[in-house]
C-alpha positions in Angstrom: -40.2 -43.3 111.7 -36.4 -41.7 111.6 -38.0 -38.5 110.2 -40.2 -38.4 113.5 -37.5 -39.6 115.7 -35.3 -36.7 114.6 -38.0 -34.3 114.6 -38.4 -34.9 117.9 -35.2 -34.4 119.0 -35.0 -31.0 117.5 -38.1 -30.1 119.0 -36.9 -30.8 122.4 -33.5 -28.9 121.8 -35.2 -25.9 120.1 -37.7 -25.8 123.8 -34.7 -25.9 125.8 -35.7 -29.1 127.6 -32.9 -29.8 129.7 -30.6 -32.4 127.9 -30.3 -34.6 131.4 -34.0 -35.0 131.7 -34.8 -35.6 128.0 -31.5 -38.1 128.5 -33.0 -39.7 131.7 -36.6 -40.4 130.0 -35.1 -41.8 126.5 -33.0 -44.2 128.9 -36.0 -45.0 131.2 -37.8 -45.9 127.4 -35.2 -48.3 126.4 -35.0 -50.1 129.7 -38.5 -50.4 129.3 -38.3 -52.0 125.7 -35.7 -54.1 126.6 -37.3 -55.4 129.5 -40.4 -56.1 127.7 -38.7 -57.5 124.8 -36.8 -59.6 127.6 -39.8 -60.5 129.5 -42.0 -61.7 125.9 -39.0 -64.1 124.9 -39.1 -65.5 128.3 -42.3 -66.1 128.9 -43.1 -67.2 125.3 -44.2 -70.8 125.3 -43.4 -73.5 123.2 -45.2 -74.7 120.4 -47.4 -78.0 120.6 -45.0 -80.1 118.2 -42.1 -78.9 120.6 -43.6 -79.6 123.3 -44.9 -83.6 121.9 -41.4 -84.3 121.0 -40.2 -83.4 124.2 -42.6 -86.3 125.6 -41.6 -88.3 123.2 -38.0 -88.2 124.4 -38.8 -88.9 127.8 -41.4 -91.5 127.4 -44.1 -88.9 128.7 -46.5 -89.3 125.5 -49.4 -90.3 127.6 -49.8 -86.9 128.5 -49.6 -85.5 125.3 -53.6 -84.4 125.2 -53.0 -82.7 128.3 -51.2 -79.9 126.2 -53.8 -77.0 125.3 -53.2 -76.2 121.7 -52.5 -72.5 120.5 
């Protein structure tokens, strides 16, 4: 993956692509990824046993089979 990272970045110095715009889109990607990654962890739900001993604690166990499992 490094050899194809850095491959690429030669290729786009030896085209003359201009170093803002390659700059601008490499920037644009990480935002993306991080937002993604950001978004995933966010949104990720909790697990089944999680979630159970959470009830458990507040005296909510009745509901327990109301909890789709994964």
């Amino acid at each position: 993956m490094n050899v194809h990272q850095v491959s690429l970045g030669i290729s786009t110095l030896l085209m003359h692509v201009p170093v803002p715009l390659a700059s601008a889109h490499q920037m644009g990607s990480l935002t993306l990824l991080t937002l993604s990654l950001w978004l995933v962890h966010t949104l990720h739900p909790i697990s089944r046993s999680v979630a159970i001993s959470r009830m458990a604690a507040t005296g909510t166990l009745g509901c327990a089979n109301m909890i789709s499992p994964h």
